[in-house]
C-alpha beads as a LAMMPS data file, in Angstrom:
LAMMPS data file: protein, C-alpha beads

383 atoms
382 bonds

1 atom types
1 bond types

-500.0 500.0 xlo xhi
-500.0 500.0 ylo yhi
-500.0 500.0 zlo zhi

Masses

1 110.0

Atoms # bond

1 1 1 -316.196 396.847 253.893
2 1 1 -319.184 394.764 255.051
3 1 1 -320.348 394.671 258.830
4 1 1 -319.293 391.181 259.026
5 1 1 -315.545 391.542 257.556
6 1 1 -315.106 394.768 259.621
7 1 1 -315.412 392.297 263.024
8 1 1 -313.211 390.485 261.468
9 1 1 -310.558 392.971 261.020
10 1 1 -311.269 393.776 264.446
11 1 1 -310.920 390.762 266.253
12 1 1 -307.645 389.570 263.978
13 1 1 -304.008 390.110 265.099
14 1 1 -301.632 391.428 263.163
15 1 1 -298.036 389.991 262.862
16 1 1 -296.682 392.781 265.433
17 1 1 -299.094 391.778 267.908
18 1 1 -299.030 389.049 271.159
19 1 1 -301.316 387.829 273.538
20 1 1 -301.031 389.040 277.455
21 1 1 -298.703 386.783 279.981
22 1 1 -302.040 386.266 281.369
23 1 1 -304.091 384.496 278.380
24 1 1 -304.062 380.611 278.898
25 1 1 -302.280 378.489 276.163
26 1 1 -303.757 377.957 273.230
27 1 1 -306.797 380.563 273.277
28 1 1 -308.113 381.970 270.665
29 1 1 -306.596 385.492 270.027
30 1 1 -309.875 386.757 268.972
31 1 1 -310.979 387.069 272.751
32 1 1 -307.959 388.615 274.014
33 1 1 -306.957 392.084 274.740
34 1 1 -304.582 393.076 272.159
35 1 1 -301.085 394.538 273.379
36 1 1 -299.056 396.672 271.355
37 1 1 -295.437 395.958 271.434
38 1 1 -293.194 398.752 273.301
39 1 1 -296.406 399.138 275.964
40 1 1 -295.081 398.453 279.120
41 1 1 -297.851 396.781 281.041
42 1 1 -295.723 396.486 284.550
43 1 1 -296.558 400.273 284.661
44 1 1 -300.061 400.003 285.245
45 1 1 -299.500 400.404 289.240
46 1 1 -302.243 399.798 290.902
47 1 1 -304.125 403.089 292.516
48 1 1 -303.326 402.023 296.330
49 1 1 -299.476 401.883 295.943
50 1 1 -300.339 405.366 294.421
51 1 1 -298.612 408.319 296.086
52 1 1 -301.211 411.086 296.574
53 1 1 -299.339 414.561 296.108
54 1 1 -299.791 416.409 299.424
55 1 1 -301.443 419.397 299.171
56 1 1 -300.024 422.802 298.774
57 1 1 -300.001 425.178 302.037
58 1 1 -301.683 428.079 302.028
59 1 1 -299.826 431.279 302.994
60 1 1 -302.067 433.662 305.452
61 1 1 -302.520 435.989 302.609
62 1 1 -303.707 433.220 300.076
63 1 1 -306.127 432.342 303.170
64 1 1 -307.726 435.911 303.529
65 1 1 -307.612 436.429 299.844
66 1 1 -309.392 433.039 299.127
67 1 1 -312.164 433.844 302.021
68 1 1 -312.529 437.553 300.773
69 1 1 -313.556 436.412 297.394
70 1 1 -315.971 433.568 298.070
71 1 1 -313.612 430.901 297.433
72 1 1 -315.431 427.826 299.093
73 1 1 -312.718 425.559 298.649
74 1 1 -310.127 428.613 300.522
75 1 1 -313.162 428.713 303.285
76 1 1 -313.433 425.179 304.360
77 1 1 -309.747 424.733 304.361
78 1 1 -309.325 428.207 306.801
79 1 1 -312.235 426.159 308.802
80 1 1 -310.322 423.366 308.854
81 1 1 -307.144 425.537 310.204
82 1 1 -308.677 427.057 312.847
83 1 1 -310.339 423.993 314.087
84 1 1 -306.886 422.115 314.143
85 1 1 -305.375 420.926 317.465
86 1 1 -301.768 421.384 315.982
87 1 1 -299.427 423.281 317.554
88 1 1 -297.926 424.454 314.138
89 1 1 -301.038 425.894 312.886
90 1 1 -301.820 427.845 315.453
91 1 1 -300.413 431.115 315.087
92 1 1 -301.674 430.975 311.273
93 1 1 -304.920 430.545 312.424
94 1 1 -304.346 433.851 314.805
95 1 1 -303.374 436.162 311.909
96 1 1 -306.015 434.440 309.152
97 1 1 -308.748 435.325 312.400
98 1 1 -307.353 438.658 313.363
99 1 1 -307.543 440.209 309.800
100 1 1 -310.924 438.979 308.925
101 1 1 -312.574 440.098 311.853
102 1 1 -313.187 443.452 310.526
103 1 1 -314.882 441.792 307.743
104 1 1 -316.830 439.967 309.917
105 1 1 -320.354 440.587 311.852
106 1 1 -322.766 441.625 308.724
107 1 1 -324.912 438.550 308.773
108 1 1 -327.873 437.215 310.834
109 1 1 -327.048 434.818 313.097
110 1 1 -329.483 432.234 313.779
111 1 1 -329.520 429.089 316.063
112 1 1 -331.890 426.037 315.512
113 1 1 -332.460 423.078 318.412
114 1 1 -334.927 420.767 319.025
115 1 1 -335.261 417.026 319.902
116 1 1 -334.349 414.223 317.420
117 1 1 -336.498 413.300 314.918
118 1 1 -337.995 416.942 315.003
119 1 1 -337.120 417.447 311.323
120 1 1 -334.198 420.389 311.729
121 1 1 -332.408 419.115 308.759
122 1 1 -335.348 419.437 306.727
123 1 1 -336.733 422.756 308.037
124 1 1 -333.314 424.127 307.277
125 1 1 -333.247 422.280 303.232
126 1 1 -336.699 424.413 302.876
127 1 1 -335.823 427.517 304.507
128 1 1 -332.634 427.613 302.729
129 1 1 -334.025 427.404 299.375
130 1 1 -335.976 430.173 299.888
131 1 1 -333.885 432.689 301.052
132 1 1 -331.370 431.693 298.349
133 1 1 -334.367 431.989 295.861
134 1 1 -334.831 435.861 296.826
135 1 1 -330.880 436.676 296.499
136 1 1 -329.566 435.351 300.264
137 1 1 -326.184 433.788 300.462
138 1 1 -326.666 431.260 303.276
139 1 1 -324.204 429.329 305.422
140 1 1 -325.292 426.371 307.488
141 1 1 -322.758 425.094 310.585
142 1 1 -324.289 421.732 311.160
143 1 1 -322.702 420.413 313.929
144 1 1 -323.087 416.322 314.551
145 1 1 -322.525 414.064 317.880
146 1 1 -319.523 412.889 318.429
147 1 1 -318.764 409.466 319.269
148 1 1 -317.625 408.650 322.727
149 1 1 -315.033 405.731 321.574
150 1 1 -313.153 407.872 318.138
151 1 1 -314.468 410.640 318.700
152 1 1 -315.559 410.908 315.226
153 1 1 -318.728 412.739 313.569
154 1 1 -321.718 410.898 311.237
155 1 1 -321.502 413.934 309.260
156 1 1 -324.405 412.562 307.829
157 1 1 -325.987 416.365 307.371
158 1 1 -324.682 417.140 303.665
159 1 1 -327.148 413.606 302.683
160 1 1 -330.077 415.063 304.682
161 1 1 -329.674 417.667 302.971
162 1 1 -328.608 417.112 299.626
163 1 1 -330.628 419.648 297.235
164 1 1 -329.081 422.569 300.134
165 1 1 -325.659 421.079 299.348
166 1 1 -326.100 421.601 295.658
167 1 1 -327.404 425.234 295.761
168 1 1 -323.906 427.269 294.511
169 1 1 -325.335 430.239 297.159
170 1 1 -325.613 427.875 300.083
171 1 1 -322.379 426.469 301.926
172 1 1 -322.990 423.456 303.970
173 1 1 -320.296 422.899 306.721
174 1 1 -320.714 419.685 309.099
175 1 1 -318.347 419.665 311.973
176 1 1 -318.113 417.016 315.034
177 1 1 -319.532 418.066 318.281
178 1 1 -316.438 416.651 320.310
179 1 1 -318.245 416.392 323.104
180 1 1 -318.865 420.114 323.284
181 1 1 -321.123 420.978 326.167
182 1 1 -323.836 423.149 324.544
183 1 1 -324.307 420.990 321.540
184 1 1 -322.014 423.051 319.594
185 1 1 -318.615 422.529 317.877
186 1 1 -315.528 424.436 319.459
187 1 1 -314.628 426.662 316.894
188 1 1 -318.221 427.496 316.347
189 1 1 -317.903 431.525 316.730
190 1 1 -314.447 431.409 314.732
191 1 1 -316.169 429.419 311.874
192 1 1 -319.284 432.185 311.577
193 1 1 -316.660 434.840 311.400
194 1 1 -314.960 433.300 308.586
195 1 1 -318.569 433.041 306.794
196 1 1 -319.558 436.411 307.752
197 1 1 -315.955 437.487 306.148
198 1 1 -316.966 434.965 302.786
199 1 1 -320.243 436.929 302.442
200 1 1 -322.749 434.570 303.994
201 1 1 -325.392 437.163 305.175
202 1 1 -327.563 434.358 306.922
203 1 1 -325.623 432.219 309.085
204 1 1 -327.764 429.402 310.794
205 1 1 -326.417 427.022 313.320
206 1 1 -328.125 423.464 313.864
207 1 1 -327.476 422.299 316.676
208 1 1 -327.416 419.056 318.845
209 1 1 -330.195 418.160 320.762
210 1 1 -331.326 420.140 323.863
211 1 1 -331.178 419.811 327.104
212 1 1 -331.251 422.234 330.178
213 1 1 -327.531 423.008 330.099
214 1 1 -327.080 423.015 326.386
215 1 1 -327.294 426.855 325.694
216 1 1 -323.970 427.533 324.352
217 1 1 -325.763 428.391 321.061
218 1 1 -327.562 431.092 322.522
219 1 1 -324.666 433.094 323.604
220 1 1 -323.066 433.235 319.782
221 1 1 -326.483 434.008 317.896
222 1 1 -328.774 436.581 317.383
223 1 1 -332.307 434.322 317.242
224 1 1 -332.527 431.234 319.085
225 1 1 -335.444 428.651 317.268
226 1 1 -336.705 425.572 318.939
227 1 1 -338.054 423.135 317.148
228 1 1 -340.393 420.436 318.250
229 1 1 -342.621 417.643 316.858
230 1 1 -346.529 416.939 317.835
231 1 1 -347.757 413.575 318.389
232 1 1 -344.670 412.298 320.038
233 1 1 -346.370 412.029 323.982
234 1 1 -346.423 414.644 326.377
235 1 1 -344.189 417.455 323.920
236 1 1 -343.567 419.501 327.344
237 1 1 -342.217 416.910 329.171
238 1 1 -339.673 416.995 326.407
239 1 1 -338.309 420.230 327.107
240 1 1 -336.811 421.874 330.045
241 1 1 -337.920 425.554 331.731
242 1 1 -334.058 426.468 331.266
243 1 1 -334.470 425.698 327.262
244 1 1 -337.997 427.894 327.191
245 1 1 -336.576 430.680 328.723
246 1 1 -333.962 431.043 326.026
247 1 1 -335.875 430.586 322.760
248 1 1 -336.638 433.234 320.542
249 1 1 -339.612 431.136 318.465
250 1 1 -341.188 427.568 319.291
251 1 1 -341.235 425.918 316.104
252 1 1 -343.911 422.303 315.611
253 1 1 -343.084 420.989 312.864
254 1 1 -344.452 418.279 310.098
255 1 1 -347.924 420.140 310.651
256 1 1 -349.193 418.266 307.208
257 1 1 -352.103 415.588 306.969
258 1 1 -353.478 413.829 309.835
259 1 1 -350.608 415.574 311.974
260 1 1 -352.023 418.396 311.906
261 1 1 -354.583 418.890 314.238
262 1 1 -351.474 417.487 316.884
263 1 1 -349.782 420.150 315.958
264 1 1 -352.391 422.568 316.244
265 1 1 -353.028 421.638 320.317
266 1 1 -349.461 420.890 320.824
267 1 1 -349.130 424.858 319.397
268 1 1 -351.526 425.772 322.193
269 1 1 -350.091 424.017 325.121
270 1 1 -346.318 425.269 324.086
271 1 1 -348.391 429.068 323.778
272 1 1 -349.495 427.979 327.221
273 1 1 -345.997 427.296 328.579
274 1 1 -344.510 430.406 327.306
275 1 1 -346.983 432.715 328.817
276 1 1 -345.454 431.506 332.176
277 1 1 -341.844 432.445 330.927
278 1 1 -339.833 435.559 330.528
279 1 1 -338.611 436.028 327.221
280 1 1 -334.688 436.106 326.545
281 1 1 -335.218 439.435 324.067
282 1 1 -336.350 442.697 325.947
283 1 1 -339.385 444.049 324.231
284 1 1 -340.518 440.457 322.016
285 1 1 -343.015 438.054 323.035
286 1 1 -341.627 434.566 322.340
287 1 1 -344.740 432.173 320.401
288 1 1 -345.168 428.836 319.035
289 1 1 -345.915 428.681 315.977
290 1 1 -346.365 425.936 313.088
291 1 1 -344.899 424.493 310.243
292 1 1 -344.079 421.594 307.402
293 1 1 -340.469 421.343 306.238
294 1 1 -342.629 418.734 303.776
295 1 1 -344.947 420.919 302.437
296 1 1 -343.424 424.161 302.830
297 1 1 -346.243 425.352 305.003
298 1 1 -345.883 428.261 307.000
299 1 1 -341.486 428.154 306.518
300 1 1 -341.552 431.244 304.831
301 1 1 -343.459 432.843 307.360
302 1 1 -341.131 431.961 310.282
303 1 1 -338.296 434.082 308.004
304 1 1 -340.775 437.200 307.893
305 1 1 -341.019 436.294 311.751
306 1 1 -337.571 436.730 312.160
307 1 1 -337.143 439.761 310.171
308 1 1 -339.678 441.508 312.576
309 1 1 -337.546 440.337 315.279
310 1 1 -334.850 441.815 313.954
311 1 1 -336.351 445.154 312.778
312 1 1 -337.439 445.500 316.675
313 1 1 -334.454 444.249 318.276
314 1 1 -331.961 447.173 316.294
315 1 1 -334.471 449.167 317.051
316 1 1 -334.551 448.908 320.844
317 1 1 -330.442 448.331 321.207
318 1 1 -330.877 444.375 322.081
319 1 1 -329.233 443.536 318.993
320 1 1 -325.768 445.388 319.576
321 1 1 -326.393 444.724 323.771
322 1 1 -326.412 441.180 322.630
323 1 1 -323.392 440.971 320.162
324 1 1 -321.111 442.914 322.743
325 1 1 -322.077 440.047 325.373
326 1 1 -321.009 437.548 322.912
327 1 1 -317.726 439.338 322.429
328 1 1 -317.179 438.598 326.012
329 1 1 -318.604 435.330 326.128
330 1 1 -315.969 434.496 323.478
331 1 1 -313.265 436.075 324.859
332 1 1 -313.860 434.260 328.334
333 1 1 -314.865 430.674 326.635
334 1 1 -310.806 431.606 324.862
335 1 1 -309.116 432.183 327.608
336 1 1 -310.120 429.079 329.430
337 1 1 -309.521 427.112 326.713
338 1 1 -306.243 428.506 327.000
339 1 1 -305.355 427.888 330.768
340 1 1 -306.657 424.659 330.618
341 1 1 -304.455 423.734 328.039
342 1 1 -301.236 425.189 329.835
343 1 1 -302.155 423.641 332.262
344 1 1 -302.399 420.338 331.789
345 1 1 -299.345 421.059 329.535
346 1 1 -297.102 421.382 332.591
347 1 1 -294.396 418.718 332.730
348 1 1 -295.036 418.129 336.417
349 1 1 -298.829 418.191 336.052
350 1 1 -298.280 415.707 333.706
351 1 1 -296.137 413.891 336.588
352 1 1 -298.258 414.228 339.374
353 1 1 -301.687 413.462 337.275
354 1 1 -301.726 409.618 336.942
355 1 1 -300.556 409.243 340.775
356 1 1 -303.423 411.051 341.734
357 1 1 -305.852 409.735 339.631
358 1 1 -304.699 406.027 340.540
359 1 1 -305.034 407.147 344.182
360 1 1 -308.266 408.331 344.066
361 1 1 -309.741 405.272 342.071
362 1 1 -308.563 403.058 344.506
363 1 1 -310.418 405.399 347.437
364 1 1 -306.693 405.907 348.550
365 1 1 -307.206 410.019 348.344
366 1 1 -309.875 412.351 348.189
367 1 1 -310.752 414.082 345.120
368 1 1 -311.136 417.715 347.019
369 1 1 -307.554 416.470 348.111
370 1 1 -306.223 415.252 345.042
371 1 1 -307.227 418.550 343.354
372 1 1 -305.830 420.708 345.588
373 1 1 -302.443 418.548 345.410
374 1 1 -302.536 418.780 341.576
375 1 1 -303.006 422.833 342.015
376 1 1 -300.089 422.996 344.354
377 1 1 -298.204 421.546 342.281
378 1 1 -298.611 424.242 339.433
379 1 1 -298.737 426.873 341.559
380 1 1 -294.802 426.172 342.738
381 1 1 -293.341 427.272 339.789
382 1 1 -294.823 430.518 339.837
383 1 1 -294.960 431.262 343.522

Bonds

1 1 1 2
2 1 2 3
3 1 3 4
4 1 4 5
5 1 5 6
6 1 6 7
7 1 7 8
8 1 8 9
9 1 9 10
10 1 10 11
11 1 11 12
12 1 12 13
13 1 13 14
14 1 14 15
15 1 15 16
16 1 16 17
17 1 17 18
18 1 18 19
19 1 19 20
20 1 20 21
21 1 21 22
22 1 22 23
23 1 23 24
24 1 24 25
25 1 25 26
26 1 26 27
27 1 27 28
28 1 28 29
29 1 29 30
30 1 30 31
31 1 31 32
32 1 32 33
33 1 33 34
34 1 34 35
35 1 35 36
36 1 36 37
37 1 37 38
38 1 38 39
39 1 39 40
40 1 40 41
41 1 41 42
42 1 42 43
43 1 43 44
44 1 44 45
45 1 45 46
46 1 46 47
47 1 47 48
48 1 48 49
49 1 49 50
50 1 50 51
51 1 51 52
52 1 52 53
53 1 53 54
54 1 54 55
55 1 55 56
56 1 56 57
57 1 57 58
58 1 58 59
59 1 59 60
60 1 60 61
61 1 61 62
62 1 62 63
63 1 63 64
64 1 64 65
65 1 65 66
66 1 66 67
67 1 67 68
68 1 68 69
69 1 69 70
70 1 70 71
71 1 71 72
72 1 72 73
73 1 73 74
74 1 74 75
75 1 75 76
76 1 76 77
77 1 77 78
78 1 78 79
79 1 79 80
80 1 80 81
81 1 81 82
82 1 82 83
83 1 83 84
84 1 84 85
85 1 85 86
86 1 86 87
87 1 87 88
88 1 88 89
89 1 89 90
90 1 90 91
91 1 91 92
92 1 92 93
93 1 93 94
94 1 94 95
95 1 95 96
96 1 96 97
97 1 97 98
98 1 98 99
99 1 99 100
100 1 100 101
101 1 101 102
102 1 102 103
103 1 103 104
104 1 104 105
105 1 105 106
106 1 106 107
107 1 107 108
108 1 108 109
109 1 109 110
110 1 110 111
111 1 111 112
112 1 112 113
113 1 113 114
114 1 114 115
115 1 115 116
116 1 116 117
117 1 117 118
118 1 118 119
119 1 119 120
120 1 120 121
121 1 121 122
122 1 122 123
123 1 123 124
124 1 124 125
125 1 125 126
126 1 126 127
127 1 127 128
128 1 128 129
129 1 129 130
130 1 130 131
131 1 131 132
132 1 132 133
133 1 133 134
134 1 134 135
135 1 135 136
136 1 136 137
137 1 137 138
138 1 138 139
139 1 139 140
140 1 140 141
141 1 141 142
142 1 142 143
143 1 143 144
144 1 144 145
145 1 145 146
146 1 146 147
147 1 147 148
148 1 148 149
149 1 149 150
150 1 150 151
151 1 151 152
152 1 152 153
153 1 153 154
154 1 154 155
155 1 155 156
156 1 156 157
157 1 157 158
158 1 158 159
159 1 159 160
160 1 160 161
161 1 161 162
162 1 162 163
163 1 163 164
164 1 164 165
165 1 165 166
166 1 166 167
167 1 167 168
168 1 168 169
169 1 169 170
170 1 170 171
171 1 171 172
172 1 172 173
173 1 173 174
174 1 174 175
175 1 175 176
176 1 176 177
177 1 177 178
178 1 178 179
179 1 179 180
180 1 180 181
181 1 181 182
182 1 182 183
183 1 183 184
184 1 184 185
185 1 185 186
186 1 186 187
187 1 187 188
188 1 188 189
189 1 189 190
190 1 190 191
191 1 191 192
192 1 192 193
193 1 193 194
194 1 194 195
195 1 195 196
196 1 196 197
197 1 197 198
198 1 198 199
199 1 199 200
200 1 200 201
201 1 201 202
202 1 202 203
203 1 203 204
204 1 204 205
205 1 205 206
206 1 206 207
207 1 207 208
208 1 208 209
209 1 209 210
210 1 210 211
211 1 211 212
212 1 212 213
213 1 213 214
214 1 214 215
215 1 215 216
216 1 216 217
217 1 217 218
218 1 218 219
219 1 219 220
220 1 220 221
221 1 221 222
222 1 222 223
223 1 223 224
224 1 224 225
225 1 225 226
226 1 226 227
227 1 227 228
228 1 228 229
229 1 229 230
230 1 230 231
231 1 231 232
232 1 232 233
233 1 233 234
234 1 234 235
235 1 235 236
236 1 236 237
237 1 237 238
238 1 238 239
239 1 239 240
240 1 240 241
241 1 241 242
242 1 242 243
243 1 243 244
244 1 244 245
245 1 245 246
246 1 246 247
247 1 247 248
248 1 248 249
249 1 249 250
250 1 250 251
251 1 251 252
252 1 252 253
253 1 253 254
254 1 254 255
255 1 255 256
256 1 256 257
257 1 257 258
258 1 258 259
259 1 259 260
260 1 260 261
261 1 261 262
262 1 262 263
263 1 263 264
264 1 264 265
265 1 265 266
266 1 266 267
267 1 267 268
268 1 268 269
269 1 269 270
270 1 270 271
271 1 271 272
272 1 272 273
273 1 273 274
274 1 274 275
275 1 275 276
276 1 276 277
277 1 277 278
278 1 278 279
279 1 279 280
280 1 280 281
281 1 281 282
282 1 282 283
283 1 283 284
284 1 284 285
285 1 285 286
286 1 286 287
287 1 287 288
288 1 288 289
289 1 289 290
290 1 290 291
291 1 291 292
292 1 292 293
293 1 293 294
294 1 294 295
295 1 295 296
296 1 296 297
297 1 297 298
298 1 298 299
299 1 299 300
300 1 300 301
301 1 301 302
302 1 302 303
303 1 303 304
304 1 304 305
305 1 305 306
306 1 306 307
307 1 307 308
308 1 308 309
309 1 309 310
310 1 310 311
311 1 311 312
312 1 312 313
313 1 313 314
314 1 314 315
315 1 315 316
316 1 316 317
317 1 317 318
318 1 318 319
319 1 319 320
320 1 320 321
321 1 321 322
322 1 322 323
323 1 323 324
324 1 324 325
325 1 325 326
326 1 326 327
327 1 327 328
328 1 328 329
329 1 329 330
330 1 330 331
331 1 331 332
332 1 332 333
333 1 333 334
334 1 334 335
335 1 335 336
336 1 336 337
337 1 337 338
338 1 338 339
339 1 339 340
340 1 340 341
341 1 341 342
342 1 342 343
343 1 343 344
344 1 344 345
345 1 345 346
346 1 346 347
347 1 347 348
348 1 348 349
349 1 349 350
350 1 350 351
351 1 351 352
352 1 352 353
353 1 353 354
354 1 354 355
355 1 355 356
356 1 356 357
357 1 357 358
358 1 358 359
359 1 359 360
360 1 360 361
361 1 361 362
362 1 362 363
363 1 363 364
364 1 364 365
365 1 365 366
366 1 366 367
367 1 367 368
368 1 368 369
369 1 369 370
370 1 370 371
371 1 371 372
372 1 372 373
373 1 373 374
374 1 374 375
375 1 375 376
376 1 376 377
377 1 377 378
378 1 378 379
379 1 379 380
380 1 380 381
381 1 381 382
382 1 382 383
């Protein structure tokens, strides 16, 4: 059959076929889409009106089983679990936690801060390639601002870093801020346990911003980096003493091309400042030092950095001092979480709150006053 009489053939109906309720009258049936009789087009529904099947729930065996073994998929749901608000999930959440903890606490635990546009994102993309280049499995907590209105996240972190996100021994996990004071999520500590329990040996946290009361991070890592930009006006105005005193390493970044020699005095002046501070680690001398995310320029050597760190810290007991002070610092940060929560969950708390709040907007009542009220009226019950 010729090229010419196959299109034909093609493009011909046969006596069993019609044209769609949609084809205008009269057309030619050679432009239409054939239908077969006995096909049903009504059941084409379209995917909106589509019913999504709800996922299945995980028992708190398939959870620890799925985390155990590496399961990514099992991990970021148990993250999402333990980050829930719900009521119901709660007590899941406590028994996934309580029997990975002992799996828990085998990976380094680092914390990276610094001012916008310092290039944290892309210090972490380089950093993380290499260490998953030389056999480290790498977990990155990326924690984005919230937004004051929805409370939402950009999440935007997975795009910054997209050839991290690909790498099958890196897993990328952004979470919103909430409004967290510290710059890090709430279920920040739970969340490196359950990586720590996945097999993530190298845990880094990025965190938002800093500031002189954001040093949350510092009390949940091991090695607390800084990272800072040259060229952007007086860097030390930037930063605040309270920030110095807890950083581990001063990283300046994009030190590549005409940049550099910025980065080389800003280097000095931050060397400068942190002669006149006392380091957080007993026994290490907290330095600037430079680097380009870009490039890969001197990334690798901020790793061997930390390794020395390390090596001296075990050495000197600061490393376990530190971890048991972070058991605490958890344990406290828990339990206020948890009387907060009861109570503001107290029926007549819930009463009394709007009166007072009303009251004092209106300069009716004094806020020392209304306080004390709203205390007083908790305190009843139990009295």
């Amino acid at each position: 059959m010729t090229e010419r009489q196959n299109k034909k053939q093609v493009h011909s109906l046969d006596s069993d076929d019609e044209l769609p309720d949609w084809a205008p009258k009269g057309s030619d049936p050679a432009f239409a889409v054939r239908v077969r009789k006995g096909v049903d087009v009504s059941a084409h529904v379209p995917v909106a009106s589509r019913k999504a099947k709800a996922r299945k729930s995980l028992t708190a065996d398939e959870y620890v089983n799925g985390v155990r073994s590496g399961d990514r998929t099992v991990l970021a749901r148990a993250i999402t679990l333990i980050e829930s608000h719900a009521e119901q999930h709660r007590d899941l959440a406590r028994s996934v936690l309580s029997r990975l903890l002992p799996h828990s606490g085998g990976s380094v635990r680092i914390g990276i801060s610094g001012l916008p546009g310092a290039g944290k994102s892309s210090l972490i993309e380089t950093l993380g390639n290499q260490l998953t280049q030389r056999g480290h499995h790498l977990a990155v907590l990326a924690v984005d601002p919230s937004s004051t209105l929805t409370r939402g996240s950009i999440l935007g972190d997975k795009t910054r870093m997209e050839m991290l996100a690909r790498n099958p021994a890196c897993f990328i996990r952004p979470s919103p801020s909430g409004g967290t004071l510290g710059g890090v999520a709430r279920k920040s500590r739970e969340t490196i346990l359950l990586c720590e329990a996945a097999g993530y040996d190298v845990i880094l946290v990025e965190t938002v911003g800093v500031g002189q009361n954001e040093v949350t991070v510092r009390s949940m890592v091991d090695f607390f980096m800084l990272v800072m930009i040259a060229g952007g006006g007086d860097e030390l105005q930037g930063i605040k003493k309270g920030v110095m005193e807890i950083a581990d390493a001063v990283v300046v970044n994009k030190a590549e091309g005409e940049n550099r020699l910025r980065a080389e005095r800003s280097q000095s002046e931050y060397n400068l400042a942190l002669s006149l501070v006392n380091s957080p680690s007993p026994g290490w001398k907290t330095k600037a030092h430079l680097c380009s995310a870009l490039t890969g320029y001197g990334v690798w050597e901020l790793w061997l950095m930390i390794e020395r760190f390390l090596q001296l810290t075990h050495q000197n007991g600061v490393f376990a001092e530190r971890r048991r002070h972070q058991a605490v610092e958890w344990f406290r940060s828990l339990l206020e979480d948890s009387v907060r929560e009861f109570f503001f969950a107290d029926t007549d708390v819930k009463a009394r709150l709007p009166l007072l709040e009303q009251s004092v907007a209106v300069g009716e009542c004094l806020v020392t006053q209304a306080v004390n009220d709203l205390i007083e009226t908790f305190a009843l019950k139990y009295k």
